[in-house]
N, CA and C atoms as an extended XYZ file, in Angstrom:
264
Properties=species:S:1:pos:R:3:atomname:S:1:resname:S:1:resid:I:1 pbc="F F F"
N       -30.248       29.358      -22.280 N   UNK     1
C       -29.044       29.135      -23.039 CA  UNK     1
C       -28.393       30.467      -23.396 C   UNK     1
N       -29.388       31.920      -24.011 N   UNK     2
C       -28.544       32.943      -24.156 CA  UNK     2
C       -27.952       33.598      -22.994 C   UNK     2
N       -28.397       33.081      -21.658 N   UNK     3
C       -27.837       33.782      -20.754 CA  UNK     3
C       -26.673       33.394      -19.999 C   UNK     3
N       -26.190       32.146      -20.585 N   UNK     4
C       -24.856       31.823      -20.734 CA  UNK     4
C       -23.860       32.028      -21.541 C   UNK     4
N       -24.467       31.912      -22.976 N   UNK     5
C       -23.362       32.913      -23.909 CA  UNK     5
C       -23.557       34.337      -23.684 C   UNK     5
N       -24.515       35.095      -22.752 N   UNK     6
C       -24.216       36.426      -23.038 CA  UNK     6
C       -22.981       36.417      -21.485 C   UNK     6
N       -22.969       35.642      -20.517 N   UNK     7
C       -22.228       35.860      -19.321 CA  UNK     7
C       -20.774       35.551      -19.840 C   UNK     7
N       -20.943       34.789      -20.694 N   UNK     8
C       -19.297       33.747      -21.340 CA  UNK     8
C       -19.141       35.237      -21.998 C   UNK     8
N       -19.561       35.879      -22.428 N   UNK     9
C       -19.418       36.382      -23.986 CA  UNK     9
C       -18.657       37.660      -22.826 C   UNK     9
N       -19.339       38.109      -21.529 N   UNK    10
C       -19.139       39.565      -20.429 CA  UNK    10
C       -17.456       38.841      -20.158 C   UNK    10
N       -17.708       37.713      -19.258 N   UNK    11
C       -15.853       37.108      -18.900 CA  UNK    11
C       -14.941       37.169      -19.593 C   UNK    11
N       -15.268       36.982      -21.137 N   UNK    12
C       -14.507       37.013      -22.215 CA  UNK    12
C       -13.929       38.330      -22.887 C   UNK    12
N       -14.907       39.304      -22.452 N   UNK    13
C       -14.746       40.660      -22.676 CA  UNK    13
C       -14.061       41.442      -21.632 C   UNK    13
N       -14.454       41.003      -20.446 N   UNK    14
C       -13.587       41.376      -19.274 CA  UNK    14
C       -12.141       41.099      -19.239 C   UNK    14
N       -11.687       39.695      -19.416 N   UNK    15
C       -10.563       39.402      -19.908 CA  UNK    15
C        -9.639       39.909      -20.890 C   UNK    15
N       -10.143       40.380      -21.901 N   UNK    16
C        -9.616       41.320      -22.958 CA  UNK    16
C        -9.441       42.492      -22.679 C   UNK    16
N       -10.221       43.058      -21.497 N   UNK    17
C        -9.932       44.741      -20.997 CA  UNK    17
C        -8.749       44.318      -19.949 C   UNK    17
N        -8.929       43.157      -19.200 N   UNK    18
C        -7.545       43.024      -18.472 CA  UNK    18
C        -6.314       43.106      -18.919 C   UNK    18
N        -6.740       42.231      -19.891 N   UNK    19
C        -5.275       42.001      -20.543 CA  UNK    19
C        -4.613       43.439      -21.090 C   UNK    19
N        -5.569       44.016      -22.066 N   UNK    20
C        -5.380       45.323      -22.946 CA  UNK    20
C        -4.755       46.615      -21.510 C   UNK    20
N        -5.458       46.553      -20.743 N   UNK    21
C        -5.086       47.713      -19.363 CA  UNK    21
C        -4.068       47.210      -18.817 C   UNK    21
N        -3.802       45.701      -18.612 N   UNK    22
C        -2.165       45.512      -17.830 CA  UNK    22
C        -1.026       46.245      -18.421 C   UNK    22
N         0.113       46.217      -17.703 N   UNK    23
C         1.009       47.315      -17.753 CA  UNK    23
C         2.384       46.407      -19.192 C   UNK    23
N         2.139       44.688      -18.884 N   UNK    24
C         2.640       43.852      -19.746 CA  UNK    24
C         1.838       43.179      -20.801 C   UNK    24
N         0.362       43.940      -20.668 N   UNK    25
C        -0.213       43.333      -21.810 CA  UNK    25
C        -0.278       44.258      -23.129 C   UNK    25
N        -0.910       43.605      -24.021 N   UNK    26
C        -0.753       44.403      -25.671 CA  UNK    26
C        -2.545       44.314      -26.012 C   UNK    26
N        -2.563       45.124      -26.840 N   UNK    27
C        -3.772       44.950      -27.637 CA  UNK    27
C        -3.739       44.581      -28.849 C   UNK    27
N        -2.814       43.516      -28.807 N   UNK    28
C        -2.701       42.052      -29.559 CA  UNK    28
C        -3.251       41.060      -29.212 C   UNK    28
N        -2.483       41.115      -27.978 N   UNK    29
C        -3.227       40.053      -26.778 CA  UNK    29
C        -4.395       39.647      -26.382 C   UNK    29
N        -4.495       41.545      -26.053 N   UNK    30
C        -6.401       41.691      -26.053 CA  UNK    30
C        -7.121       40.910      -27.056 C   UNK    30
N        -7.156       40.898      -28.264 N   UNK    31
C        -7.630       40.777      -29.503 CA  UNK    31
C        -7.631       39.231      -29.352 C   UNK    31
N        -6.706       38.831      -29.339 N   UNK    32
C        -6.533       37.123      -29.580 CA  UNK    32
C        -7.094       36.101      -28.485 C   UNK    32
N        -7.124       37.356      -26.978 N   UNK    33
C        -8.001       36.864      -25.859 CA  UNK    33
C        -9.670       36.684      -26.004 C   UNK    33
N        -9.373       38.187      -26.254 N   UNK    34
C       -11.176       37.944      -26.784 CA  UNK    34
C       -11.886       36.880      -28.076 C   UNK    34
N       -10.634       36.880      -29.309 N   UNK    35
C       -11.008       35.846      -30.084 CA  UNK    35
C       -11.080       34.557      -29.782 C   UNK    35
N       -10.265       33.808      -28.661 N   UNK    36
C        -9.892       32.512      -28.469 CA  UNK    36
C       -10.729       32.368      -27.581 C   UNK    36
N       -10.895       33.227      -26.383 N   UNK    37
C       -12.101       32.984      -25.742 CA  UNK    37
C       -13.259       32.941      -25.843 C   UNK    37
N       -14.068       34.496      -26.695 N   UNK    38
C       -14.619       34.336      -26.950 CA  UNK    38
C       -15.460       34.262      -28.166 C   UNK    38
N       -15.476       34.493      -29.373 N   UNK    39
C       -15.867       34.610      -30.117 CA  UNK    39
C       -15.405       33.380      -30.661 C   UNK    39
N       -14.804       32.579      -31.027 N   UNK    40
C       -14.447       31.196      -31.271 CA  UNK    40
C       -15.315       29.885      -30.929 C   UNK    40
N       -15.175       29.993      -29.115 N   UNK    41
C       -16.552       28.942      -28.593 CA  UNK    41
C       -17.713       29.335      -28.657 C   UNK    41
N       -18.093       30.835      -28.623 N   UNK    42
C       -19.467       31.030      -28.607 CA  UNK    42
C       -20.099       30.134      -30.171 C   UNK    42
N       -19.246       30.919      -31.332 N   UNK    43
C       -19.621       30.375      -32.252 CA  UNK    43
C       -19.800       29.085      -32.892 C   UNK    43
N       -19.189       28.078      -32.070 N   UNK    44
C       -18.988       26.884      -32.271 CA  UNK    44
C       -20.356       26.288      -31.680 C   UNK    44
N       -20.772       26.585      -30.395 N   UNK    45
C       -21.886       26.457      -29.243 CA  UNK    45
C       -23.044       27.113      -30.648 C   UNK    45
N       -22.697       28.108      -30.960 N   UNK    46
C       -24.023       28.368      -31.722 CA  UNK    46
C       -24.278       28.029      -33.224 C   UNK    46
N       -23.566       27.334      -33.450 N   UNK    47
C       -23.263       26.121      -34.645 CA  UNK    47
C       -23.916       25.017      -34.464 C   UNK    47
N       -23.439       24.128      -33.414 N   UNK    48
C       -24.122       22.972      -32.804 CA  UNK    48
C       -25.314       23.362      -32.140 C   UNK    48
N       -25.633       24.147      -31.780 N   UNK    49
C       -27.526       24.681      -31.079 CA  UNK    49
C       -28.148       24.231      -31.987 C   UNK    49
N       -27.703       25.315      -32.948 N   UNK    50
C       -28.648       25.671      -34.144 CA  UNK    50
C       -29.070       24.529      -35.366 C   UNK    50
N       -28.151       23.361      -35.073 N   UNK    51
C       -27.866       22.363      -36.405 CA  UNK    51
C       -29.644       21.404      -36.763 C   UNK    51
N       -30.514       21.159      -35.126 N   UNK    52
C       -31.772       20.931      -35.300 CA  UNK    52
C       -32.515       21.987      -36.546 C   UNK    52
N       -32.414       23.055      -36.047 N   UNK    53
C       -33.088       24.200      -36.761 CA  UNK    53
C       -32.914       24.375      -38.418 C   UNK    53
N       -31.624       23.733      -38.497 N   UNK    54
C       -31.299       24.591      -39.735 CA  UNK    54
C       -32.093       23.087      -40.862 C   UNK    54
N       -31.593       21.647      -39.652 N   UNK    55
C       -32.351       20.394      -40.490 CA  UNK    55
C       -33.480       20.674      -40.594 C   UNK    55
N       -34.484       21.226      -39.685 N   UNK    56
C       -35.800       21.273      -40.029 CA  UNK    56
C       -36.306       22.212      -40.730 C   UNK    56
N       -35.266       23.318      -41.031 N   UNK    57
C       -36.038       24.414      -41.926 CA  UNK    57
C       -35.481       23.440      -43.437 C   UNK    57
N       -34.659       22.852      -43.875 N   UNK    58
C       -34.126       22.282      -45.192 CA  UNK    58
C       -35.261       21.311      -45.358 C   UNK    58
N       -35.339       20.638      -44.239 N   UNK    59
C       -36.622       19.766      -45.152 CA  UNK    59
C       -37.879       20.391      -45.444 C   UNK    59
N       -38.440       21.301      -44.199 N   UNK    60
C       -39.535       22.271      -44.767 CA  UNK    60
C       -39.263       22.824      -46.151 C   UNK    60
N       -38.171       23.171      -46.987 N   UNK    61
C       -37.542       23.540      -47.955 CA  UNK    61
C       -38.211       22.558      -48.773 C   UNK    61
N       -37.620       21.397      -48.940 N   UNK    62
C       -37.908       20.105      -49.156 CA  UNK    62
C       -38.863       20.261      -49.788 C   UNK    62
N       -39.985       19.333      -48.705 N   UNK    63
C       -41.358       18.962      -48.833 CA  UNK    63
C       -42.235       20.335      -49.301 C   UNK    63
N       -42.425       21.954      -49.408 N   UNK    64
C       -42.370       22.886      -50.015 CA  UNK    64
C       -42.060       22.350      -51.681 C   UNK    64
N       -41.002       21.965      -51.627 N   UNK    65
C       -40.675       22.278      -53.571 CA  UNK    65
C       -41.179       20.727      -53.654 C   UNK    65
N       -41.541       19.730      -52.991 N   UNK    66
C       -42.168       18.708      -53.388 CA  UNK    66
C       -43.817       18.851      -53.784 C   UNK    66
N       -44.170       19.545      -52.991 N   UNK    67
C       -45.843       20.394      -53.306 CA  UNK    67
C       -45.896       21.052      -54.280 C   UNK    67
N       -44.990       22.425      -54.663 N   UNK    68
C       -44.477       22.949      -55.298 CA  UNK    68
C       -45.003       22.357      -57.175 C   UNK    68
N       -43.915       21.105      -56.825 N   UNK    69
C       -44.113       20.589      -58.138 CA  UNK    69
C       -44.909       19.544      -58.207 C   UNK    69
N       -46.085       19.444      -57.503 N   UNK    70
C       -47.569       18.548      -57.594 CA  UNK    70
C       -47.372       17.198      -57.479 C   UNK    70
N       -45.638       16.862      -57.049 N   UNK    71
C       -45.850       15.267      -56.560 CA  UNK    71
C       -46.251       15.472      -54.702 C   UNK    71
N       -46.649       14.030      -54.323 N   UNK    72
C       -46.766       13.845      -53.082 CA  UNK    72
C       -45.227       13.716      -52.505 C   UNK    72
N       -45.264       14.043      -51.031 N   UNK    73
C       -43.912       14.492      -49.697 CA  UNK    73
C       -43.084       12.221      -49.738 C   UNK    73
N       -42.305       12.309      -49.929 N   UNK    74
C       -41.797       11.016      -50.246 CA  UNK    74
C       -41.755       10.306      -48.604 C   UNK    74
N       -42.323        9.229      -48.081 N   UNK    75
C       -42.603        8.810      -47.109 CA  UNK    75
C       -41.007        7.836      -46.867 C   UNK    75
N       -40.584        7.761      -45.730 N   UNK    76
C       -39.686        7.052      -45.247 CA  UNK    76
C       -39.604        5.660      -44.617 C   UNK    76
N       -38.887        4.829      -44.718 N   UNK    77
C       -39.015        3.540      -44.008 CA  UNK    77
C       -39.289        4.051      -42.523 C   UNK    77
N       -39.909        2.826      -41.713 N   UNK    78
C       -39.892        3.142      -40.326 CA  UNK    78
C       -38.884        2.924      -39.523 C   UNK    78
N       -37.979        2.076      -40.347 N   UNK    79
C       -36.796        1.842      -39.744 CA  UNK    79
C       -35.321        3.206      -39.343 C   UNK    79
N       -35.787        3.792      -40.843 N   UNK    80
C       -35.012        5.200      -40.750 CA  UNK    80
C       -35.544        5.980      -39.848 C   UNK    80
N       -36.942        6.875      -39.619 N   UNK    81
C       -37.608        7.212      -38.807 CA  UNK    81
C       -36.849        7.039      -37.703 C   UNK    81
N       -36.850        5.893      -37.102 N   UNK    82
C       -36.256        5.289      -35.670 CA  UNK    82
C       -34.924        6.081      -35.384 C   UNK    82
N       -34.062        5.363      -36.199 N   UNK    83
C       -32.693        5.673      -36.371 CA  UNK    83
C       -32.699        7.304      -36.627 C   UNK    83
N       -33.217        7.967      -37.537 N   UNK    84
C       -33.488        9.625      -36.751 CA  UNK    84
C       -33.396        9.874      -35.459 C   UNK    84
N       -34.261        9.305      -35.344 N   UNK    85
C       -34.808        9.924      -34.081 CA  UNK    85
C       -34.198        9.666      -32.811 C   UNK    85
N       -33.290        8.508      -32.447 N   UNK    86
C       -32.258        8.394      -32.287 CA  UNK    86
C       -30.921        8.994      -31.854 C   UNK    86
N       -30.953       10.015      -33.330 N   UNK    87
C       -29.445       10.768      -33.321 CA  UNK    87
C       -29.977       12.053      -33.017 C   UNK    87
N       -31.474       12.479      -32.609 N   UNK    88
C       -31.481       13.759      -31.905 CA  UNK    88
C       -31.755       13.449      -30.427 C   UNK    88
């Protein structure tokens, strides 16, 4: 996966030196090329990657301050379970 945002991330950068070195381009252009291209989707792509990660570190969070404060980790229907599991 990083070796597609780092190739997106090279095209995107390449594009911005095109633009910036053409004889009708600006380094306005540049700027807004490289932002729209790239730095915009990468970050979006690494928003949605990351969204597993960030759920499973919050509940580790969770169940942590549930120990924490000497009750037991609160168990879930099996029906929810399912339906989790499901939407990953």
């Amino acid at each position: 996966m990083y070796l597609v945002a780092i190739a997106w991330a090279y095209i995107a950068l390449m594009m911005a030196a095109a633009e910036a070195t053409s004889p009708q381009g600006t380094l306005l252009g540049a700027f807004f090329t490289l932002l729209m291209y790239g730095v915009l989707p990468l970050g979006l792509l690494f928003y949605i990657l990351g969204t597993p990660g960030r759920r499973r570190r919050r509940r580790a969070a969770e169940l942590a301050t549930q120990r924490d404060a000497g009750g037991h980790p609160t168990t879930r229907p099996a029906e929810g379970l399912a339906a989790e599991r499901e939407e990953t």
